[in-house]
C-alpha positions in Angstrom: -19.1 13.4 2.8 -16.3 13.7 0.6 -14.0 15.0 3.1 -14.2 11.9 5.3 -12.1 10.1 2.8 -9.2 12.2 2.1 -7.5 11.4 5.2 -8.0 7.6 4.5 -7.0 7.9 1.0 -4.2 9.9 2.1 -2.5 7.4 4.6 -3.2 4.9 2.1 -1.3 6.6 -0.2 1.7 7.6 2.1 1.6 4.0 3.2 2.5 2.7 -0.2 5.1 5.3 -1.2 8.4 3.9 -1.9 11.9 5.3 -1.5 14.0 5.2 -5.3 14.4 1.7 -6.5 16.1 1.4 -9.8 16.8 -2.3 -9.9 13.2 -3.4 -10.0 14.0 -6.3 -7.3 12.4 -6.8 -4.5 14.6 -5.6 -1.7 16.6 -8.0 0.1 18.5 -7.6 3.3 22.3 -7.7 3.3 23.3 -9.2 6.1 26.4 -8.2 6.9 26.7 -8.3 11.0 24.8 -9.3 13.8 21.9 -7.4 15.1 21.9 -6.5 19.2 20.3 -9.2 21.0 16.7 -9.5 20.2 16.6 -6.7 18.1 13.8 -6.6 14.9 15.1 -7.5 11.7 14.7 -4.4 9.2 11.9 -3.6 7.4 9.1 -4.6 5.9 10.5 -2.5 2.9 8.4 0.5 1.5 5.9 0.7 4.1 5.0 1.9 7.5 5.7 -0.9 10.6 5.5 -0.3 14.2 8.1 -2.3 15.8 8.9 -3.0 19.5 12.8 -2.3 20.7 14.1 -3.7 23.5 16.8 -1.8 26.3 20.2 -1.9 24.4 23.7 -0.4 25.5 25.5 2.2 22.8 28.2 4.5 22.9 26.7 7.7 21.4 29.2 10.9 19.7 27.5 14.3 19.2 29.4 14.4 16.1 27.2 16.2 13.0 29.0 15.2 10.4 28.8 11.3 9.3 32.4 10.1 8.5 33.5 11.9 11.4 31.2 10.4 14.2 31.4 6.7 12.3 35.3 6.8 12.8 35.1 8.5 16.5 32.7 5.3 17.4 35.2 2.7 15.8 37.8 3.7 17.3 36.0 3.4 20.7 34.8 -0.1 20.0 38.4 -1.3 18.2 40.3 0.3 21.5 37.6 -1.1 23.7 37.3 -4.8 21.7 33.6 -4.2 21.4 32.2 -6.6 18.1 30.6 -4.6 15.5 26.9 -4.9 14.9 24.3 -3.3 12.8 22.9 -1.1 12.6 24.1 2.2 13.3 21.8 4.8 14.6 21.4 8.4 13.8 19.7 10.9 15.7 18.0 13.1 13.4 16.7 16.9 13.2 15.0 19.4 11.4 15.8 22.5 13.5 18.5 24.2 11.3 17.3 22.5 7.7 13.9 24.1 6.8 12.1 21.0 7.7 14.7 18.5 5.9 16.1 16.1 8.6 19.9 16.1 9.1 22.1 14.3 11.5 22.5 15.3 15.0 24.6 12.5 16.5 25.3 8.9 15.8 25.7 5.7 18.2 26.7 2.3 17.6 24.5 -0.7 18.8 26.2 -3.6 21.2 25.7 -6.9 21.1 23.9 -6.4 24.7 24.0 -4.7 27.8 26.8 -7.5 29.4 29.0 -6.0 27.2 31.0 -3.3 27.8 30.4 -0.5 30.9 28.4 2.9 30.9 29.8 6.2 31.1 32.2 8.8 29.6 35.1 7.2 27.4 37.0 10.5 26.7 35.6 13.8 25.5 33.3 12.5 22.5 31.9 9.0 23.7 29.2 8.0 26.1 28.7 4.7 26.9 24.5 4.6 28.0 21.6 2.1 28.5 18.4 2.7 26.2 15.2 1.5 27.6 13.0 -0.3 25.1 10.8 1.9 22.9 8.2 1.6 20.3 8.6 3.4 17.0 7.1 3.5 14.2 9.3 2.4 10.8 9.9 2.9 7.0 12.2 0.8 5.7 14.2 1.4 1.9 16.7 -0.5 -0.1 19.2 2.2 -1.8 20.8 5.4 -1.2 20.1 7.5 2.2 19.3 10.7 0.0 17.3 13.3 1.1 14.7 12.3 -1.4 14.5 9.0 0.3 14.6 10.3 3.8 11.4 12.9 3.0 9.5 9.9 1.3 10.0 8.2 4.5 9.2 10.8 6.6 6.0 11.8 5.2 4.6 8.5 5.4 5.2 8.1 8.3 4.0 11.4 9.0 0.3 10.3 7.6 0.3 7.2 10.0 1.2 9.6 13.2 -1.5 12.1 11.7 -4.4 9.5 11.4 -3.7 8.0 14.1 -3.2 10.9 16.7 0.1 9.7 18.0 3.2 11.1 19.9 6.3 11.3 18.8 9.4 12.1 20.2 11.4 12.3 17.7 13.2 10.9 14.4 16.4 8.3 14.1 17.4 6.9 11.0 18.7 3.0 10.9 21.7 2.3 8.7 22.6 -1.2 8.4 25.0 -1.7 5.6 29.0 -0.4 5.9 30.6 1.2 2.8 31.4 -2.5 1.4 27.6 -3.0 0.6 26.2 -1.3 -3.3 24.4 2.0 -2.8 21.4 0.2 -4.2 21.5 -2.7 -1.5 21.9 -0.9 1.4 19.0 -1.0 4.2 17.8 2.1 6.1 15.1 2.8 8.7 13.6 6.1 9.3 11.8 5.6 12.8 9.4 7.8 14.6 9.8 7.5 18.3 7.0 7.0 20.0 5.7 8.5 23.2 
């Protein structure tokens, strides 16, 4: 009888974990550029959401290592006069970190799919259209460590687990630039659902 419980008690648990705050204040989004058209806000903070996306248009880079892919993109949408949006998505992974996710590739969001065209722009940009998704989404205020990315993942791990979904795989949600306080920036760890 006993038994039965754990896996309740267990989500509920998972559900409520929260990512390191230090402040003590609630979190609050900085807003510091417009979303895509029709896109969710972020969050609620500290707990597991699932959120409906609609199609969007983003040039993607393969480019592991942050600064690297971040710079590749801005130079694409500075050379191509695409306005900046937020947030920036990351693929993520797990194959080559023991079960700790890492980067795989990064894209940044346009304001809609009028803007801009598909396709190759040189060797390290594609220009695609996403169709909409469901995922489902943790939300943090502070630093994308990855202490906050596991407490993320593992509650939304419990969710996907009691509730028998599919996933397809992880992408984390940064929406704050290098301007915004460690402690005030907003992420999203997102489980992509089948």
């Amino acid at each position: 009888m006993k038994k039965q419980w754990f896996p309740l008690f267990a989500l509920m648990a998972a559900c409520s974990l929260q990512a390191d705050d230090k402040s003590g204040e609630a979190p609050k989004y900085v807003n510091e550029a417009p979303l895509p058209e029709n896109w969710p806000a972020p969050g609620p903070y500290n707990q597991v959401a699932e959120k409906t996306y609609p199609s969007y248009r983003a040039a993607f880079t393969n480019g592991k290592g942050e600064r690297g892919a971040f710079w590749t993109l801005f130079m694409h949408i500075k050379k191509n006069d695409i306005p900046m949006t937020a947030p920036v998505e990351m693929a993520m992974t797990d194959e080559d970190r023991d079960g700790e996710l890492e980067q795989k590739g990064m894209a940044f969001l346009y304001q809609n799919g009028k803007v801009g065209a598909t396709g190759p722009d040189g060797a390290k940009v594609e220009v695609r259209d996403v169709p909409s998704t469901k995922a489902l989404s943790y939300a943090w205020q502070g630093s994308d460590s990855n202490k906050n990315v596991a407490v993320a993942r593992e509650a939304l791990e419990a969710v996907i687990e009691h509730k028998g979904l599919e996933t397809k795989g992880f992408r984390m949600l940064g929406y704050n630039g290098p301007g915004t306080p460690r402690d005030k920036k907003t992420w999203e760890l997102q489980a992509l659902l089948e």
